[in-house]
FISEBA-229094 format. One record per residue (C-alpha): residue number from 0; x, y, z. Coordinates in nm, 2 decimals. Layout:
// FISEBA-229094
NUM/X/Y/Z
...
//
This chain:
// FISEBA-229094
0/1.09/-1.97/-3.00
1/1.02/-1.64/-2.91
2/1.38/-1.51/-2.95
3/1.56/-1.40/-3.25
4/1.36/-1.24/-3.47
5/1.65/-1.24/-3.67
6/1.94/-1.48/-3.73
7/2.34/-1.41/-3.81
8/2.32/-1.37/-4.17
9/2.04/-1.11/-4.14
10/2.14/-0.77/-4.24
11/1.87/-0.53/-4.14
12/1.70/-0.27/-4.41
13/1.43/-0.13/-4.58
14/1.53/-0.25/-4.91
15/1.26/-0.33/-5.20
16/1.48/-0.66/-5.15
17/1.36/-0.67/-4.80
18/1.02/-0.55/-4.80
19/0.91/-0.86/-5.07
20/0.77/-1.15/-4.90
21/0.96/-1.45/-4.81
22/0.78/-1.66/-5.04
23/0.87/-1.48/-5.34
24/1.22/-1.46/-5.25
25/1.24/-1.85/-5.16
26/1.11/-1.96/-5.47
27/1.31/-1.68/-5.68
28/1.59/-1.89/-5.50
29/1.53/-2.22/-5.57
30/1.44/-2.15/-5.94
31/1.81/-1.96/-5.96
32/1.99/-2.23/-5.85
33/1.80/-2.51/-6.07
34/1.88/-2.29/-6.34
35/2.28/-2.27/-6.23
36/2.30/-2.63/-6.15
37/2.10/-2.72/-6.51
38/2.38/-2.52/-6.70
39/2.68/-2.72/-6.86
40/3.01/-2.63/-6.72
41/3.25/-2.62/-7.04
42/3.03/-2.29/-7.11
43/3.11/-1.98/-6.94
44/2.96/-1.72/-7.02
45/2.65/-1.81/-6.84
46/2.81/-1.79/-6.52
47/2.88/-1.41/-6.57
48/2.56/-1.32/-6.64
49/2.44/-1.53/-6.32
50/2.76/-1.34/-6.11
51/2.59/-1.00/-6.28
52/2.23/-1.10/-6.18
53/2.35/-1.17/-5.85
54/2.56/-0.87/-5.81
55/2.23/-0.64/-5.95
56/2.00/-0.81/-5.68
57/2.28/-0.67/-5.40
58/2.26/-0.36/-5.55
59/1.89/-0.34/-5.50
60/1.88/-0.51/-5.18
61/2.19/-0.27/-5.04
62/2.40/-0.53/-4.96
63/2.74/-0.44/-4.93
64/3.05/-0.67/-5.11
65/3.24/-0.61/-4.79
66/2.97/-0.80/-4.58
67/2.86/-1.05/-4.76
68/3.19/-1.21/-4.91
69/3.34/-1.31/-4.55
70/2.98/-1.50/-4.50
71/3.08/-1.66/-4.81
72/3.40/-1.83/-4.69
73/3.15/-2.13/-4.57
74/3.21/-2.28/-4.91
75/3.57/-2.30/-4.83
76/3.58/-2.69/-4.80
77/3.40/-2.76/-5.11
78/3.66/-2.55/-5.30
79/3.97/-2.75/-5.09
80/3.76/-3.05/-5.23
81/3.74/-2.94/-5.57
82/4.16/-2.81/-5.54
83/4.22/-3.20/-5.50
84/3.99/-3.34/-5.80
85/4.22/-3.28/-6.08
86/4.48/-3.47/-5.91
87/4.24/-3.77/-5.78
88/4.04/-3.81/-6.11
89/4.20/-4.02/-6.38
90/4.12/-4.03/-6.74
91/4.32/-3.77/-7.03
92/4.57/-3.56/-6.87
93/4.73/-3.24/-6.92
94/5.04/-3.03/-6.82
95/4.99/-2.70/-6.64
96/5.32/-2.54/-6.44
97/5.51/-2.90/-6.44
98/5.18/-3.08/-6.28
99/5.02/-3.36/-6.50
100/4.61/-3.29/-6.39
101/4.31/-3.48/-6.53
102/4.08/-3.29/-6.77
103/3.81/-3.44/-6.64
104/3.90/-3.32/-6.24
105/3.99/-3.01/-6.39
106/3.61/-2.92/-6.58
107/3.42/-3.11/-6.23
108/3.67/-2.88/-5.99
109/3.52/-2.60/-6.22
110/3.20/-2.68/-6.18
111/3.17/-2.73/-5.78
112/3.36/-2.37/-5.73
113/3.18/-2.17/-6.01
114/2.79/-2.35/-5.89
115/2.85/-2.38/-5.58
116/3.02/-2.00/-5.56
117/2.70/-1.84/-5.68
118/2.46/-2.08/-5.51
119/2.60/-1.97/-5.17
120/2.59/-1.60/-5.29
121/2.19/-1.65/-5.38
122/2.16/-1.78/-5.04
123/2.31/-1.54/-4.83
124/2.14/-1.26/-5.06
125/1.74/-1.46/-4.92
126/1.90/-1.48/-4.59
127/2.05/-1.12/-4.54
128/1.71/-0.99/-4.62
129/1.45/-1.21/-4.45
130/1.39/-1.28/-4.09
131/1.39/-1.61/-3.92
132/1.04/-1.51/-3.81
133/0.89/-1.53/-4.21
134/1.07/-1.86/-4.32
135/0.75/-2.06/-4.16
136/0.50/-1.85/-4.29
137/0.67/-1.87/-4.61
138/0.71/-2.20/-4.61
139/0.36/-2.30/-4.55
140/0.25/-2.06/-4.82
141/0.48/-2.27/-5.06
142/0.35/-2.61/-4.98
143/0.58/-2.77/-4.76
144/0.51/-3.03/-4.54
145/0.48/-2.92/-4.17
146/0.74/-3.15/-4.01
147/1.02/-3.03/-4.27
148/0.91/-2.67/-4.23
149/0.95/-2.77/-3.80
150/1.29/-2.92/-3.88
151/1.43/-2.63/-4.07
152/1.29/-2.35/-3.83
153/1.40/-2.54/-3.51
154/1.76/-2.62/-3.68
155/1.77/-2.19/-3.74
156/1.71/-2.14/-3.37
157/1.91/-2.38/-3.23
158/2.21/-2.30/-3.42
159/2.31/-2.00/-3.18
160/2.25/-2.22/-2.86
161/2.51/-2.49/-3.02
162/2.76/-2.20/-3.13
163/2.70/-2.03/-2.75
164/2.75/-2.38/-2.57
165/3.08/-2.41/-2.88
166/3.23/-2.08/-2.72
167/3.15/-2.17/-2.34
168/3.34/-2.56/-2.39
169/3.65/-2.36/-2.57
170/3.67/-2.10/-2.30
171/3.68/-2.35/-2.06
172/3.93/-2.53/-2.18
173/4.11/-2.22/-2.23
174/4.10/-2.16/-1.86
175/4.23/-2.52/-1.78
176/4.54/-2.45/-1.98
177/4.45/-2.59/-2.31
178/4.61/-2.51/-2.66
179/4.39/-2.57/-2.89
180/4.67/-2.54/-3.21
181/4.89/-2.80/-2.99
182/4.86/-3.14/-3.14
183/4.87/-3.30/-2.85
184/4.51/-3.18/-2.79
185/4.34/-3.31/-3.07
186/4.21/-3.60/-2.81
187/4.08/-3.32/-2.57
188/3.90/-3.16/-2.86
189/3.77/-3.49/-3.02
190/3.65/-3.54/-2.64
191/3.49/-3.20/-2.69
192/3.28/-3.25/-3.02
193/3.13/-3.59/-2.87
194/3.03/-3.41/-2.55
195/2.88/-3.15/-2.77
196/2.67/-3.41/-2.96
197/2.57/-3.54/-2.61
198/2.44/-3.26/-2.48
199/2.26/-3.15/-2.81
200/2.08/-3.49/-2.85
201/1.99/-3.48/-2.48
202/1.87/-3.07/-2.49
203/1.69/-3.19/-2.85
204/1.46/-3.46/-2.61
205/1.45/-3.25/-2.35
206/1.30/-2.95/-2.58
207/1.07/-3.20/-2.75
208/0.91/-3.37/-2.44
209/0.86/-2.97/-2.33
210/0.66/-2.87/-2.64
211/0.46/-3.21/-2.69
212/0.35/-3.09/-2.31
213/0.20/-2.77/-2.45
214/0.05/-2.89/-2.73
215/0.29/-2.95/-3.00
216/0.14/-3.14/-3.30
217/0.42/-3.08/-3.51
218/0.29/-2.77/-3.68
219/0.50/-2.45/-3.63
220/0.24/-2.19/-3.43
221/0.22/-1.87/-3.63
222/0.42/-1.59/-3.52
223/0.23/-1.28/-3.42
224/0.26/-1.01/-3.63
225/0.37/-1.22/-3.90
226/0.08/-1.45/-3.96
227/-0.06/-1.10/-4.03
228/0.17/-1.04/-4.36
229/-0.04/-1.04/-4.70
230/0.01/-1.32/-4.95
231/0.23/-1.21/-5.23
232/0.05/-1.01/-5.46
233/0.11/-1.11/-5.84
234/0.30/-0.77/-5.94
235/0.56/-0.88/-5.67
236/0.55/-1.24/-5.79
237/0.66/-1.13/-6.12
238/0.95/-0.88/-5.97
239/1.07/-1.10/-5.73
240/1.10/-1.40/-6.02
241/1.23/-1.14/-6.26
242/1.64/-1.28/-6.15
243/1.50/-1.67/-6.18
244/1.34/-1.60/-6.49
245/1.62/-1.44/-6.66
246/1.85/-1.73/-6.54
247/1.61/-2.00/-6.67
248/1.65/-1.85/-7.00
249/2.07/-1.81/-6.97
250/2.06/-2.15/-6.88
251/1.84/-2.28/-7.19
252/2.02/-2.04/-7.40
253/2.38/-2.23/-7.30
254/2.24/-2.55/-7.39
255/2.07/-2.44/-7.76
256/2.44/-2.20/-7.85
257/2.66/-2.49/-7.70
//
C-alpha cells in the first residue's frame, strides 16, 4: 500500500479546494448529491444552479473544463441507457421528428442524464483534489465502518494493477496476431475477461493470506504523514459545506415553487 499517493483522477495543486480536508469535502459530496437526487425532474431550473455551483467550485479548486470533461465520458453507458428509455417505456406518447416516444421514458431519460451528469462531475471535482492517501483517514473521521473503508481503499489501489495486467493481456494478443475490432475475436476476448477475473480473485487471496500474516485485523494502518493531518476545524466545516448547503436549499426550494 505504500504506492500511489495519488490515483488517475488526481490533479495535483495548491488550491483552497485541495488544501481542505478530505472529510469536509466527502461529506460536502454526499450532501450535494442527496440534494440533486431529492430534486423533481419536470423542474429545471434547479439543475442550472447545481451545473453553476459545480462550475464555481472548479473555478476555486483550478480545475480546468478541458481536463475534467473527458474523465466524464464514464457516464457514457448510463446516457446510451437513458437514449433507449423513451422508446422501451410505455404509457402516453408523443411525436418528436416522426418518432412516437413515451413521455414517461422521456422525463426518467432526463432525469438519469441531468443527475447522473452532475453527480459524476461532484465526484471527479472530490477526486481531482484529494489523494488516495486521505480517503481512510477521512473515512474513519466520518464514521464508517473499518471493513467498508478496507474495501473501498483496497478497490482504489488495485484498480491500476487490473488496468496494467488489462494493457499486458491486449498487447499480447496484439503480438499473437489478434484484431481486437474483428468479430471473429469476440471469443478470444470473452476468453480474456474470464482469465482476468481468474487471476484477480486468485491475486485478491493471495494479497489477503499476505496481510492476515503481518497482522491485518481489517483496519486500514494509518498512513504516515497523514495520520498527522488536523481534524477539520469548524470555519472550514462551514466553507467546505457552503456548495451542499446551498443545494439543499435549491432542492427544497424546487419542491415548495413546483
Amino acid at each position: 500500500m505504500g504506492a500511489g499517493h495519488a490515483h488517475p483522477l488526481y490533479r495535483r495543486g495548491d488550491s483552497l479546494l485541495h488544501r481542505l480536508p478530505a472529510e469536509v469535502k466527502v461529506a460536502c459530496l454526499v450532501l450535494f448529491v442527496l440534494a440533486v437526487v431529492a430534486t423533481p425532474r419536470e423542474t429545471f431550473w434547479p439543475y442550472a444552479l447545481f451545473a453553476l455551483t459545480i462550475l464555481t467550485v472548479w473555478s476555486i479548486g483550478r480545475i480546468p473544463l478541458r481536463w475534467i470533461l473527458p474523465r466524464m465520458l464514464i457516464e457514457v453507458p448510463f446516457v446510451v441507457l437513458a437514449v433507449l428509455l423513451p422508446f422501451a417505456e410505455g404509457g402516453e406518447r408523443i411525436a418528436v421528428a416522426g418518432l412516437h416516444l413515451s413521455v414517461p421514458g422521456l422525463w426518467a431519460a432526463w432525469g438519469i442524464v441531468v443527475k447522473g451528469t452532475l453527480g459524476v462531475a461532484a465526484s471527479l471535482t472530490v477526486a481531482a483534489t484529494t489523494t488516495a492517501r486521505e480517503l481512510p483517514l477521512a473515512l474513519s473521521r466520518l464514521g464508517v465502518p473499518a471493513m467498508m473503508t478496507s474495501v473501498l481503499v483496497l478497490m482504489i489501489r488495485y484498480l491500476d494493477l487490473l488496468s496494467a495486467e488489462v494493457g499486458r493481456m491486449r498487447m499480447a494478443r496484439l503480438s499473437r496476431g489478434d484484431s481486437p475490432r474483428a468479430l471473429h475475436q469476440v471469443g478470444a476476448i470473452a476468453k480474456g475477461v474470464g482469465a482476468l477475473f481468474l487471476r484477480s480473485y486468485e491475486r485478491g487471496e493471495r494479497v489477503y493470506l499476505a496481510m492476515l500474516s503481518r497482522g491485518f485485523d481489517g483496519r486500514m494502518p494509518e498512513l504516515a504523514g497523514v495520520a498527522a493531518v488536523p481534524r477539520a476545524s469548524v470555519s472550514q466545516w462551514a466553507l467546505a459545506l457552503l456548495p451542499a448547503a446551498a443545494a439543499v436549499l435549491v432542492a427544497a426550494g424546487a419542491w415548495v415553487l413546483r
